[in-house]
C-alpha positions as CSV (number, residue, x, y, z in Angstrom):
1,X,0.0,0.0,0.0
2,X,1.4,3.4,-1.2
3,X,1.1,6.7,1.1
4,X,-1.6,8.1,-1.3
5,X,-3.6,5.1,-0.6
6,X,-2.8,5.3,3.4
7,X,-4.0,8.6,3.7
8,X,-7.0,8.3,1.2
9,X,-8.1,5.3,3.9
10,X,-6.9,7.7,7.0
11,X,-9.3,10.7,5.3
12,X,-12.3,8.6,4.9
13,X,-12.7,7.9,8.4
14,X,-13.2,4.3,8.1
15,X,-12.8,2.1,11.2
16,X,-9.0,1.2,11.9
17,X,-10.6,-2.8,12.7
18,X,-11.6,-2.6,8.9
19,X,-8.4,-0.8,7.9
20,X,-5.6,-3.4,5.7
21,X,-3.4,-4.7,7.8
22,X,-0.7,-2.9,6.1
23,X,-2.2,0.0,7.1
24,X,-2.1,-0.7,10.6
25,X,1.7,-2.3,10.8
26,X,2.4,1.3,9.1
27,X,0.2,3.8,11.3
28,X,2.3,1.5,14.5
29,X,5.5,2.0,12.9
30,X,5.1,5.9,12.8
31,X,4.1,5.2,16.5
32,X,7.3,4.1,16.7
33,X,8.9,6.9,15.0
34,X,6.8,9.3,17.1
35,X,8.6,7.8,20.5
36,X,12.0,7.3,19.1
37,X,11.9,11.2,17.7
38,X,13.9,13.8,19.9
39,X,12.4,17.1,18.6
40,X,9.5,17.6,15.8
41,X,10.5,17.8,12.2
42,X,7.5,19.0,10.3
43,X,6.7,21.4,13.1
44,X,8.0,24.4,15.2
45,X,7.5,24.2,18.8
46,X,4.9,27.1,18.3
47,X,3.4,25.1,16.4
48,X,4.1,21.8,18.1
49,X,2.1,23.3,20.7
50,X,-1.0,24.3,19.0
51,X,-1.7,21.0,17.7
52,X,-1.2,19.2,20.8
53,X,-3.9,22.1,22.9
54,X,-6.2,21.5,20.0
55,X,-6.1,17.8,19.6
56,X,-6.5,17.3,23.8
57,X,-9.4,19.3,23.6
58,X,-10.9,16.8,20.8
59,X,-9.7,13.9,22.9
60,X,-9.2,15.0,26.7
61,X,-7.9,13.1,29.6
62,X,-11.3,11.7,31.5
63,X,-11.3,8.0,32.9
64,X,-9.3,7.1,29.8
65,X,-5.8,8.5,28.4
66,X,-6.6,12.0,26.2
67,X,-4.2,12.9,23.4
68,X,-1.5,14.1,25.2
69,X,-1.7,11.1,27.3
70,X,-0.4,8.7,24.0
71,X,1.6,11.3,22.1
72,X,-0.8,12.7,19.5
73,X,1.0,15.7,18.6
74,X,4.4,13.3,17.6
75,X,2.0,11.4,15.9
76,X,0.9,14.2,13.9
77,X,4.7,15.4,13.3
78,X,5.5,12.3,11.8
79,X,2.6,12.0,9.2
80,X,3.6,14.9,8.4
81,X,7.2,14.7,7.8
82,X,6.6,11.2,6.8
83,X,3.2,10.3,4.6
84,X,2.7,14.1,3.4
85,X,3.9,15.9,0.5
86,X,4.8,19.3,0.5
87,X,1.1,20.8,-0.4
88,X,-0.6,19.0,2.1
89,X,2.1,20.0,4.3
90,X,2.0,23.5,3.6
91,X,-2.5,23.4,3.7
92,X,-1.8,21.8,7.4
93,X,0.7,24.5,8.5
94,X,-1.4,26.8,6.7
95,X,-4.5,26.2,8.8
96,X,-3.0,26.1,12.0
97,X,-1.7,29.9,11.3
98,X,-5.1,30.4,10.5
99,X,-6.2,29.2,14.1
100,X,-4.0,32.0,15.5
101,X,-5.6,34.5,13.1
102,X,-9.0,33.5,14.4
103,X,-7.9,33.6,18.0
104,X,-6.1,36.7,17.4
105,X,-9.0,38.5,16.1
106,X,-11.8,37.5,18.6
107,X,-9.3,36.7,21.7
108,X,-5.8,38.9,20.5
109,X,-4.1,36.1,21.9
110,X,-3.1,33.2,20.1
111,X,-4.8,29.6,20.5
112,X,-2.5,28.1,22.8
113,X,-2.6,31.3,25.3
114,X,-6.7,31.2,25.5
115,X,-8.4,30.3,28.3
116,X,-10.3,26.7,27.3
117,X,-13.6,28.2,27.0
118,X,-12.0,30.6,24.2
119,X,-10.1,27.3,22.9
120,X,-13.6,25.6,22.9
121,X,-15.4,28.6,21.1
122,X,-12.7,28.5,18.1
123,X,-12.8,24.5,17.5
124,X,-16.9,24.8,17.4
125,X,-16.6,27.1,14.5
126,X,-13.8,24.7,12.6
127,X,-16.3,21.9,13.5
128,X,-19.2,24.1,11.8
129,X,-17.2,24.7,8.7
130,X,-15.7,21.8,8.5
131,X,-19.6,20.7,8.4
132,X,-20.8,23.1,5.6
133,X,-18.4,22.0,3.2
134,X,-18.6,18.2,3.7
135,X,-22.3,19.1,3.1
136,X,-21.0,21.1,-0.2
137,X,-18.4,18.8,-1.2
138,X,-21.0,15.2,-0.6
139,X,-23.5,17.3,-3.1
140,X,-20.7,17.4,-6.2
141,X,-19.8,13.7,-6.0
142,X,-21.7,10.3,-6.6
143,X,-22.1,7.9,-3.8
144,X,-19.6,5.5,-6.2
145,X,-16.9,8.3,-6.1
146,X,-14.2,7.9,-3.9
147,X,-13.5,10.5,-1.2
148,X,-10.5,13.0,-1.9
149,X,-7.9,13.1,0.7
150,X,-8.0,15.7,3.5
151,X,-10.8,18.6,2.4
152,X,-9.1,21.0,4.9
153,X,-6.9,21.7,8.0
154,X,-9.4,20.6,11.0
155,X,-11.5,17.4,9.0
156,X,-7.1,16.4,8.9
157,X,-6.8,17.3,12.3
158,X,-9.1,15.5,13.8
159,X,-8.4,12.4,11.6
160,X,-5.0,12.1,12.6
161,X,-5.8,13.0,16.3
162,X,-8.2,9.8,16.4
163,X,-6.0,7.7,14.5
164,X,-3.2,8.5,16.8
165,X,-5.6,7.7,19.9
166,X,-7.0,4.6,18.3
167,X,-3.5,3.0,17.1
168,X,-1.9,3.3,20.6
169,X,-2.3,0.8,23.2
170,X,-4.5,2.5,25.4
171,X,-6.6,3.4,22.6
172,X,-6.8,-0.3,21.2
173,X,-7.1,-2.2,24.5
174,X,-9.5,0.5,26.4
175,X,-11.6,1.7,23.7
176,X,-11.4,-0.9,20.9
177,X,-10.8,-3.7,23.4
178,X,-8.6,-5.1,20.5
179,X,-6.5,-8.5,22.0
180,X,-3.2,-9.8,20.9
181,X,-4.1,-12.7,18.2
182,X,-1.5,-13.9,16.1
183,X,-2.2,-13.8,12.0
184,X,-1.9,-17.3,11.5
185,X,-1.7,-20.9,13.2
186,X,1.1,-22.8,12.6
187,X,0.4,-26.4,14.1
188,X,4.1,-28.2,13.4
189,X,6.7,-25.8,13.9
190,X,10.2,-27.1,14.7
191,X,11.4,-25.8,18.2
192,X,15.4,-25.7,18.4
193,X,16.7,-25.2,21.8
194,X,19.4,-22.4,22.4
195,X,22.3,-24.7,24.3
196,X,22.3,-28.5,22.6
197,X,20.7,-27.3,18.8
198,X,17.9,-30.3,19.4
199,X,14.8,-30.1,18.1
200,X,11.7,-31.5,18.8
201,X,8.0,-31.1,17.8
C-alpha cells in the first residue's frame, strides 16, 4: 500500500478494525517513529504546541488517556514529515496559522494562550465549517466516487488526532478492546533449543 492510498483510507474515516493490515503495521510503525523522535520535524515548537492544545481538547484526559496522554501531537509530526507531500504540508501549517488569526482577532491572543472556554469557542466554529463544506463537497460527487484526501486543515486534524488515539495501546485495548491474536496458526513448527541445537516437535 502506497502513502496516497494510506491517507485516502486515514481521510475517509473508516474504522482502523476494517483498515488493511498494512495499514495498521504502518500507522504502528510511525508510533514508533513518534517515540523514538527527539524534537518535531515538520513542526516548530509554536506550532508543536497548537496541535497538541487543540487535539487534547478533541480527545481529553477523562477516565481514559486524552491525546497528550499517548503522544498525538508526535504522531501528527511524523505524518507529516513522513506520509505528506509538501502541499498537504503547507495546507496543514497553513491552517493552524489560521487558528492563531482566528484567536487573534476574537481573543488577541493566540490559541494556545486562551483560556479553554475561548479554545472551545474557536474549535466549534472549525467543526461548523468543516460541516458546511462536507455538506457542499457530498452534493458534487456520486455515492460511487471515492472520497479525496483531507478537504481542509481541521476534517485532517481531527483524523490524525483519532487515528493516533485509536493505534496506541491505550486506545486499542480500552476503547477498541482489540487483543493480541497472532495472523496465522502454525500447528508443526520445529522448536530448536538455544544450548544443545535439538529439536523437537
Amino acid at each position: 500500500m502506497d502513502r496516497r492510498e494510506a491517507l485516502r483510507i486515514l481521510a475517509t474515516g473508516a474504522a482502523l478494525q476494517l483498515a488493511p493490515g498494512n495499514l495498521l503495521a504502518a500507522l504502528r510503525e510511525a508510533r514508533a517513529l513518534a517515540g523514538a523522535q527527539a524534537a518535531p520535524r515538520a513542526l516548530n515548537p509554536h506550532q508543536y504546541d497548537t496541535v497538541k492544545a487543540m487535539a487534547e481538547m478533541i480527545l481529553p484526559r477523562t477516565d481514559t488517556p486524552g491525546a497528550t496522554d499517548i503522544g498525538a501531537a508526535g504522531f501528527i509530526d511524523v505524518i507529516l514529515s513522513a506520509w505528506c507531500d509538501e502541499r498537504e504540508r503547507t495546507g496543514f501549517l497553513n491552517g493552524l496559522a489560521d487558528v492563531d488569526g482566528r484567536s487573534q482577532t476574537l481573543f488577541a491572543r493566540n490559541f494556545v494562550e486562551c483560556s479553554a472556554v475561548q479554545q472551545s469557542e474557536i474549535l466549534t466554529a472549525l467543526g461548523e465549517k468543516m460541516e458546511q463544506e462536507g455538506r457542499v463537497h457530498d452534493q458534487g460527487h456520486s455515492p460511487e466516487s471515492p472520497p479525496e484526501p483531507e478537504r481542509g486543515f481541521y476534517p485532517m486534524l481531527r483524523q490524525l488526532t483519532l487515528t493516533a488515539y485509536y493505534t496506541s495501546e491505550a486506545g486499542a485495548t480500552e476503547e477498541l478492546n482489540f487483543q493480541i491474536i497472532p495472523d496465522r496458526h502454525e500447528g508443526c513448527v520445529q522448536i530448536r533449543s538455544g544450548k544443545q541445537g535439538q529439536e523437537s516437535q
